[in-house]
C-alpha positions as CSV (number, residue, x, y, z in Angstrom):
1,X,91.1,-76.6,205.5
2,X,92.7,-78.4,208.6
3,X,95.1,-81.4,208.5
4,X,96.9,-82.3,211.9
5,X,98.8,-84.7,211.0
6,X,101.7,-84.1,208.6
7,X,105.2,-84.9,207.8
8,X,108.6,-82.9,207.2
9,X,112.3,-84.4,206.6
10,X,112.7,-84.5,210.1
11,X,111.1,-88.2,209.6
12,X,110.1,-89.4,206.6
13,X,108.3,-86.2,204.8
14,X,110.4,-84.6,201.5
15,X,109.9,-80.9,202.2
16,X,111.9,-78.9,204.9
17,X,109.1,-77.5,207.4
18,X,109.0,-74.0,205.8
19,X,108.4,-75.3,202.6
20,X,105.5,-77.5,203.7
21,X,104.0,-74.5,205.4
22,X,104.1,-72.9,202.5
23,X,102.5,-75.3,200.2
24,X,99.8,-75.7,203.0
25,X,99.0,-71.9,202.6
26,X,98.7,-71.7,199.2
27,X,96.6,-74.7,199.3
28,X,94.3,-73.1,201.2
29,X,95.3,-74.2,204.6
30,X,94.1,-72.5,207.7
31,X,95.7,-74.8,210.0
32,X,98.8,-77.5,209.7
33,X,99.9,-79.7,212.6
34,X,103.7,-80.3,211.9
35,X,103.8,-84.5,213.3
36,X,106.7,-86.0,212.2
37,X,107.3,-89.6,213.2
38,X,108.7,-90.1,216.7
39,X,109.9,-92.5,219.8
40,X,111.9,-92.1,222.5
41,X,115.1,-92.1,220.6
42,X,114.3,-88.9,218.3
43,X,111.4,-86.7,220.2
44,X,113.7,-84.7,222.3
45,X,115.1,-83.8,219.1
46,X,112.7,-83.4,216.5
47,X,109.7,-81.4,218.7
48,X,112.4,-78.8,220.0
49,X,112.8,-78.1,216.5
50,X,109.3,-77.8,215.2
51,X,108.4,-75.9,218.0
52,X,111.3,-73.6,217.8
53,X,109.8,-72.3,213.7
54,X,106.3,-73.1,214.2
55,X,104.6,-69.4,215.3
56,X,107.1,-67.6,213.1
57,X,106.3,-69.9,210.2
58,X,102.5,-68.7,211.3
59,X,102.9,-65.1,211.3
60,X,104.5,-64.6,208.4
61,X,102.2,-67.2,206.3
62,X,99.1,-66.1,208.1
63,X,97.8,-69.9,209.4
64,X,97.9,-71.7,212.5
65,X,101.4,-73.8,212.6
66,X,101.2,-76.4,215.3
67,X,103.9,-78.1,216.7
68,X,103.1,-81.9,217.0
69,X,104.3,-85.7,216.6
70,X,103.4,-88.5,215.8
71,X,104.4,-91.5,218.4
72,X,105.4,-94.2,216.0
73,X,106.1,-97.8,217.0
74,X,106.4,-96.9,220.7
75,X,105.2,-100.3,222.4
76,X,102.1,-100.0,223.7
77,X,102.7,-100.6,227.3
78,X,105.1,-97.2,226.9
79,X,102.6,-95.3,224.8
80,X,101.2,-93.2,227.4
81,X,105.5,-92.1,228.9
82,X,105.8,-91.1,225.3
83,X,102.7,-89.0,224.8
84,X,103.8,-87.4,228.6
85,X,107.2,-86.7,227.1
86,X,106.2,-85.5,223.8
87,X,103.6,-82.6,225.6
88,X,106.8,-81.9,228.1
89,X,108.9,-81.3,225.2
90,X,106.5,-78.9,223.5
91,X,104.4,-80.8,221.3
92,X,100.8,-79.2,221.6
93,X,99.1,-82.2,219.0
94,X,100.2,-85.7,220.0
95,X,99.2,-88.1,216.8
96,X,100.1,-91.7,217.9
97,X,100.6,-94.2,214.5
98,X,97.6,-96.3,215.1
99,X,96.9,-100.1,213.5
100,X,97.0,-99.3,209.9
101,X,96.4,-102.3,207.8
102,X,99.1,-101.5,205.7
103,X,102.1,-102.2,207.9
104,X,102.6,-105.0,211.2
105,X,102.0,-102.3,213.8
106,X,102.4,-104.0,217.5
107,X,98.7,-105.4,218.4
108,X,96.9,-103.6,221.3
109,X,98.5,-100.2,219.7
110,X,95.1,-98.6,219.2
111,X,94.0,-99.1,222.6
112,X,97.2,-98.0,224.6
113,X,96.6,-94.5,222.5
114,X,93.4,-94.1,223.3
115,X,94.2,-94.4,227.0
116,X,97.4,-92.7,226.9
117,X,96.4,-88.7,226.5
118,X,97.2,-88.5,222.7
119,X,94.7,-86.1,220.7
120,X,94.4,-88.0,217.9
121,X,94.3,-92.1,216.7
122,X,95.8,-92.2,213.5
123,X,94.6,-94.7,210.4
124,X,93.6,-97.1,213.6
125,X,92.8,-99.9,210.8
126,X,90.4,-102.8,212.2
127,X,89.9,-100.7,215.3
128,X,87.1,-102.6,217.5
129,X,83.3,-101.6,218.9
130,X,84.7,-101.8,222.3
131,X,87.9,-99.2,221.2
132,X,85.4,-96.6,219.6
133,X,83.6,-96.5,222.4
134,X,86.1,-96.0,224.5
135,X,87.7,-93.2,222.2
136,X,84.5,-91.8,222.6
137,X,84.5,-91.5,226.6
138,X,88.2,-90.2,226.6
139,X,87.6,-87.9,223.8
140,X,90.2,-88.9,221.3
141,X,89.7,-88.4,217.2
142,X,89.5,-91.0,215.1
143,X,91.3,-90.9,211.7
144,X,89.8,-90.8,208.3
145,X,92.8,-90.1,206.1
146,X,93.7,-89.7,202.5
147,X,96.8,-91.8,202.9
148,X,97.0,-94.4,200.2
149,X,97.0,-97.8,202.3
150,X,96.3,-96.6,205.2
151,X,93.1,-95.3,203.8
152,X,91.7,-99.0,203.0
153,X,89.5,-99.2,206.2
154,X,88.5,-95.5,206.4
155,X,85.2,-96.4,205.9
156,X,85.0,-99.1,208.6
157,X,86.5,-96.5,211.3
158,X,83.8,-93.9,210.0
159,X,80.7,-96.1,210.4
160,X,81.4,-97.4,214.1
161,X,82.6,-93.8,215.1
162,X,79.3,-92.5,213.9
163,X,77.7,-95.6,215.5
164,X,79.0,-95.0,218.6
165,X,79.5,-91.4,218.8
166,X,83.2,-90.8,218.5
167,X,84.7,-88.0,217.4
168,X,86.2,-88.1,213.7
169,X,89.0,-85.5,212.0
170,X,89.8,-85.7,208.3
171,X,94.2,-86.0,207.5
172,X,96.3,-86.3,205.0
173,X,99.5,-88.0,206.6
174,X,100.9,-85.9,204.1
175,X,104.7,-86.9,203.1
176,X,104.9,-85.0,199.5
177,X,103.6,-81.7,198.1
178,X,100.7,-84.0,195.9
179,X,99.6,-85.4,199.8
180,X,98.2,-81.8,200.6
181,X,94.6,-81.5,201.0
182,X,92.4,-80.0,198.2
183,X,88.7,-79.7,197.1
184,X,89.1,-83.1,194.8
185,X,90.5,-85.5,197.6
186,X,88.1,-84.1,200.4
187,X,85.2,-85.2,197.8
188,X,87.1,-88.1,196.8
189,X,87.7,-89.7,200.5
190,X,84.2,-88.1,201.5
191,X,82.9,-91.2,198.9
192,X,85.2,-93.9,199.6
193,X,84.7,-93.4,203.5
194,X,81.0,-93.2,203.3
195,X,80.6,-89.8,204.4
196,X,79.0,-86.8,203.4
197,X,80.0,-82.6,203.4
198,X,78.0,-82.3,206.3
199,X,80.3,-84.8,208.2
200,X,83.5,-83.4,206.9
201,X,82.1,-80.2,208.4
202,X,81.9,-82.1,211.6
203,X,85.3,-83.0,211.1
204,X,86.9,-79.5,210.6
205,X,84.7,-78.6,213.7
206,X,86.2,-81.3,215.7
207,X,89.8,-80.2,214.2
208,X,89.4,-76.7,215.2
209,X,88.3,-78.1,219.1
210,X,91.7,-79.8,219.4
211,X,93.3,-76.4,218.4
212,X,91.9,-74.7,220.8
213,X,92.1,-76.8,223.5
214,X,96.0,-77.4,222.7
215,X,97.2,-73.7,221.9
């Protein structure tokens, strides 16, 4: 299992990053993205950090640790400095916190991230036609997620990314240990989002593409 977008107590996450890690591995984790909430006022802070235990964390657990963050409430017409800053600083996955319907995110959020470099669009909400397809030509992931709230229009952002052609990745936006991916939630959000094994496949596949690419 992949998740790329997770959280420590370096935002808003309960576990210390080692401990996360761990969970992740016994899990069943082959890959974690470590994307704590940032802006401009703790990225220079939190990434260093991540970065700093991330490959050791890897070694010695035997999965892929990734240094990330997620760009959180950045206006959108500084999205794009952010994500710039965030990969000078060391983060190899940029998530940026897209239009979730759960929370007053600023409006046109969703499509300053897809323009701005970021790998990933997370929970992007109502996200339009017009923005999937553009996700689609810069080759940014879309967000199904298990996240409760956030998870109320996976199904909406599934259907017009497989409409359109966009690329999709399965999360967890994890914050707790009881967040962490396992066989009953992948089923569980494969049904509420529409989707089937063979698309979660996909998913992983499209996971395992942004590793690459990043590391």
């Amino acid at each position: 299992m992949i998740d790329l977008h997770t959280h420590s107590l370096f935002s808003d996450g309960v576990l210390l990053p080692s401990e996360l890690v761990y969970r992740a591995k016994v899990k069943g984790y082959t890959a974690i993205a470590l994307t704590d909430h940032g802006d401009f006022s703790t990225i220079d802070f939190v990434i260093p950090r991540i970065k700093r235990i991330a490959a050791e964390l890897g070694r010695h657990y035997q999965l892929t640790v990734i240094p990330g963050i997620e760009i959180t409430y950045v206006p959108p017409a500084l999205i794009a400095k952010a994500v710039k800053a965030a990969r000078k600083l060391g983060a190899n996955i940029v998530v940026v916190h897209g239009e979730t319907p759960a929370e007053t995110v600023p409006p046109w959020t969703n499509r300053a991230a897809i323009l701005s470099g970021a790998d990933i669009l997370a929970h992007p909400g109502h996200i339009t036609e017009e923005e999937v397809k553009l996700a689609r030509q810069k080759g940014i992931a879309l967000e199904v997620t298990t996240r409760s709230g956030h998870n109320k229009t996976n199904r909406h952002v599934a259907q017009l990314a497989k409409k359109c052609g966009a690329k999709l990745v399965l999360d967890t936006d994890t914050h707790a240990p009881g967040n962490l991916l396992d066989a009953a939630k992948i089923k569980q959000v494969l049904r509420m989002s529409g989707l089937h094994e063979t698309d979660f496949a996909e998913m992983e596949s499209n996971s395992r593409d942004i590793i690459k690419k990043r590391i």
